[in-house]
C-alpha positions in Angstrom: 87.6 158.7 92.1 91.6 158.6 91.1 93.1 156.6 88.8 95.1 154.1 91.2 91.4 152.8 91.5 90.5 152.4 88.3 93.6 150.6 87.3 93.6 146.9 86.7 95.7 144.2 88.6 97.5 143.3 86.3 99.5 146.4 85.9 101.7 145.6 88.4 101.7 141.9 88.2 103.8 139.5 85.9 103.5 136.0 84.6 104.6 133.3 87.7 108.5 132.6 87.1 109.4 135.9 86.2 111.9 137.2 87.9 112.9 141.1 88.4 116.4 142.2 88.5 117.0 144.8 91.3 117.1 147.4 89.4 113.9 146.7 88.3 112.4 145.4 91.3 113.7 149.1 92.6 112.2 150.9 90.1 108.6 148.8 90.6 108.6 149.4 94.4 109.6 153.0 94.0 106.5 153.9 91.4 104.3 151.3 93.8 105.7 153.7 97.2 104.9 157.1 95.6 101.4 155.7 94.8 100.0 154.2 97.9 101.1 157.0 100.2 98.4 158.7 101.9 96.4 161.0 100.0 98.2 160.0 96.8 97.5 158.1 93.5 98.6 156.6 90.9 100.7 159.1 88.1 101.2 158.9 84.7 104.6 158.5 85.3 104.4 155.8 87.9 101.4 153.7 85.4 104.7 154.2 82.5 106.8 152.7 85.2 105.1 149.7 86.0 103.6 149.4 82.2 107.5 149.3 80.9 108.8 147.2 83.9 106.4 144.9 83.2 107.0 144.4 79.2 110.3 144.2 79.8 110.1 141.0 82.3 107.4 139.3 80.5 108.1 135.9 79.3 109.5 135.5 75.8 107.3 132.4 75.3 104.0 133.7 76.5 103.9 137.5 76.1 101.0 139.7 77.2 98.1 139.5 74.4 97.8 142.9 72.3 94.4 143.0 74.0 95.2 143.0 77.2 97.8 146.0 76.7 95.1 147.9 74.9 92.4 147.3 78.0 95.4 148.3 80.2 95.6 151.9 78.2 92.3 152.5 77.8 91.2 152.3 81.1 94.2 154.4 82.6 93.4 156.8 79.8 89.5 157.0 81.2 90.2 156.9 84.5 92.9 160.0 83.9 90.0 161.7 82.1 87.8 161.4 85.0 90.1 163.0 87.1 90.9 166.0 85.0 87.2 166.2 84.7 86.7 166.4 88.4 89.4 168.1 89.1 87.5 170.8 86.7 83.9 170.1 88.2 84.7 170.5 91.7 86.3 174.1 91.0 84.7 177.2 91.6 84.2 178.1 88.5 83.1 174.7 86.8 79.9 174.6 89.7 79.4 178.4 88.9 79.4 177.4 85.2 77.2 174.1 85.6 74.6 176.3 87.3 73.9 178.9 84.4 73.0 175.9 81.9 69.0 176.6 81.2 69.7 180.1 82.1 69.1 183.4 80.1 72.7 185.7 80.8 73.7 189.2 79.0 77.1 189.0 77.3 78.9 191.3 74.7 76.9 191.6 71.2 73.5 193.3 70.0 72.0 190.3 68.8 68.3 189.3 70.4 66.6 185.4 69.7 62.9 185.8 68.6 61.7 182.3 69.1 58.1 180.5 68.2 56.5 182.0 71.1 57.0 184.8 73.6 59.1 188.5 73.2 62.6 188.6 72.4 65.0 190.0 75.6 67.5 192.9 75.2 69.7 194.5 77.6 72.2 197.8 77.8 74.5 199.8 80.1 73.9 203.5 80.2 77.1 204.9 81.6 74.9 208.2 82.5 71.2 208.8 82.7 69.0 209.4 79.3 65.9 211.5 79.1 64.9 209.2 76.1 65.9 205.8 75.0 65.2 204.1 72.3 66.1 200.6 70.5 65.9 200.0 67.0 65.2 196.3 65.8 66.4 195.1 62.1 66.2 191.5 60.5 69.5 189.6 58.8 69.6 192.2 56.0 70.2 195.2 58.1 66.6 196.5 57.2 65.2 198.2 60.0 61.8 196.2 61.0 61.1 197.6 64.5 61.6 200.5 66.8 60.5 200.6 70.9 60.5 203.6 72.7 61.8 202.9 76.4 61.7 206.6 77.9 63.5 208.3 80.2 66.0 205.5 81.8 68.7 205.6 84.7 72.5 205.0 84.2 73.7 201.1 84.6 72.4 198.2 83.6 68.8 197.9 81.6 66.4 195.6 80.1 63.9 195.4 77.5 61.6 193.1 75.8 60.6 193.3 71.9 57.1 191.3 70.8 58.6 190.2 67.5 55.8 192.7 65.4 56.6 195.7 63.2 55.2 199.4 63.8 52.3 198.2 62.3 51.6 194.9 64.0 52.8 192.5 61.8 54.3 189.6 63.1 57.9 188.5 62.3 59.7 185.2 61.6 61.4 183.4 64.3 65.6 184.1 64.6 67.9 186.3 65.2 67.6 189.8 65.0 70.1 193.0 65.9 69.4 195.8 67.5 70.3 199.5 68.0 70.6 201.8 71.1 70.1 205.6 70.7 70.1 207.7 74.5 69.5 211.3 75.0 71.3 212.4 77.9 69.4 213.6 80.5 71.4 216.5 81.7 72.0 219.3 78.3 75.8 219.2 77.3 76.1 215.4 78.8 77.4 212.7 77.0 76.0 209.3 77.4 76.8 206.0 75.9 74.9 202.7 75.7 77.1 199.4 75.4 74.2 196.7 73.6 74.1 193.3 75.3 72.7 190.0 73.9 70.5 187.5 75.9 71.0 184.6 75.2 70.2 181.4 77.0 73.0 179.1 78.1 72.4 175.4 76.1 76.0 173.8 77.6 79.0 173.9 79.2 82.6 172.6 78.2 85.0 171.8 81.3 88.7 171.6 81.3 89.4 174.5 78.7 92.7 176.6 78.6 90.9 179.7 79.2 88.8 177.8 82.0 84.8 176.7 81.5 83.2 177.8 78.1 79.4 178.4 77.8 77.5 177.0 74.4 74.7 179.4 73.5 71.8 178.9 72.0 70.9 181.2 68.7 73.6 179.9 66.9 76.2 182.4 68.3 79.8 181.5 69.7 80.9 179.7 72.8 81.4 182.2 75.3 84.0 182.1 78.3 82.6 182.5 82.2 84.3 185.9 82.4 82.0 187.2 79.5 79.4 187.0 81.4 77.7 190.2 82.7 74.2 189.6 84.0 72.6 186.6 84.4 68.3 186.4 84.3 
C-alpha cells in the first residue's frame, strides 16, 4: 500500500471559485506529475506541495475547518508509517527477524531462564576440544547453587540443560540464574577457551531501527540486534 492511496481527495482539491495563479497551478501539476508516474507515489514533499498550495488559495471567507487539516495530516502521517513499516517487513532481514519470535536463540551473556516447569538451556563455544567440562550454576547473589558435569566435549558450539535442583536435589526458585564454564583441554599443554552463551526465547520484534530489526527477550534481559544472534533452537 503507498501513501498516494491513502490520501484523501481533498488534498488536491480547492473550494469551487478558486482560482490558481500559474505559478501555483505550475507548482500543483508538477507535485501531481512526479506522483502519478508509473511505479511512483505520493512524497512528502509533493503532499507539502499540494497541502501549502492549497492553504494559500483557500477562500478568505470560508477557510478549511481545523479538522479537516488535522484528518488531512494524520492520515498522510499513517499512511507514511505504513510504508516505512513495509518497506522494513518486506526486507531480508525484517522476515528473518519475524520468524525467530517464539523461538529459543544463543546470544552473548551467561545468563540461563529457570521457569515454572521444565530445565533451564545453556550453550558454549569451545575453540579447542576439552577432556572435561564443567558448568557451574549460581543464583542473583553470586552464591554457587549448582554444578553439572558435561565430560569430555568437542571444539565449537555446545549445549546443555540444568534441572533447576542443587547437588542435593533441592529444587530452586524460578528466574534467572548465571553460570560458569571451566574446560580441560584435551591435548596436555593446550589451551582452550569457552565463550558462555545465553538462551533466551525471542518474545518480539521492533522494525525500522537504525541499527536494523531488534529482538525483545524474554527474562528480563536487553533488546538484542539480529546480528547478535548466534544459534537459533
Amino acid at each position: 500500500m503507498t501513501a498516494a492511496s491513502l490520501m484523501p481527495a481533498s488534498v488536491v482539491s480547492l473550494p469551487a471559485g478558486t482560482q490558481l495563479t500559474p505559478a501555483k497551478s505550475s507548482a500543483v501539476s508538477n507535485a501531481a506529475a512526479s506522483s502519478t508516474g508509473v511505479g511512483s507515489s505520493l512524497t512528502e514533499s509533493d503532499f507539502l506541495t499540494l497541502l501549502t498550495t492549497q492553504l494559500e488559495n483557500q477562500d478568505p471567507l470560508n477557510p478549511q475547518s481545523p479538522s479537516d487539516l488535522a484528518a488531512e495530516l494524520a492520515q498522510f502521517s499513517t499512511a507514511s508509517g505504513v510504508q516505512t513499516l513495509n518497506t522494513a517487513f518486506n526486507s531480508g532481514s525484517g522476515m528473518q527477524a519475524a520468524g525467530l519470535v517464539g523461538k529459543n536463540i544463543a546470544v552473548a551473556g551467561n545468563t540461563m531462564i529457570l521457569g515454572a516447569s521444565g530445565p533451564a538451556q545453556g550453550a558454549f563455544s569451545l575453540s579447542a576440544a576439552a577432556k572435561d567440562v564443567t558448568v557451574t550454576v549460581a543464583n542473583s547473589s553470586g552464591s554457587i547453587v549448582g554444578t553439572i558435569d558435561l565430560g569430555a566435549m568437542a571444539a565449537g558450539n555446545q549445549t546443555f540443560s540444568w534441572q533447576g535442583q542443587t547437588v542435593n536435589g533441592t529444587a530452586l526458585p524460578a528466574g534467572n540464574y548465571v553460570y560458569a564454564v571451566n574446560a580441560t583441554p584435551a591435548t596436555a599443554g593446550a589451551t582452550v577457551t569457552a565463550t558462555p552463551y545465553s538462551v533466551v526465547p525471542v518474545t518480539s520484534v521492533v522494525l525500522g531501527g537504525q541499527n536494523g530489526p531488534m529482538l525483545d527477550l524474554g527474562g528480563g534481559l536487553a533488546p538484542v540486534p539480529l546480528s547478535s544472534v548466534q544459534e537459533v533452537f
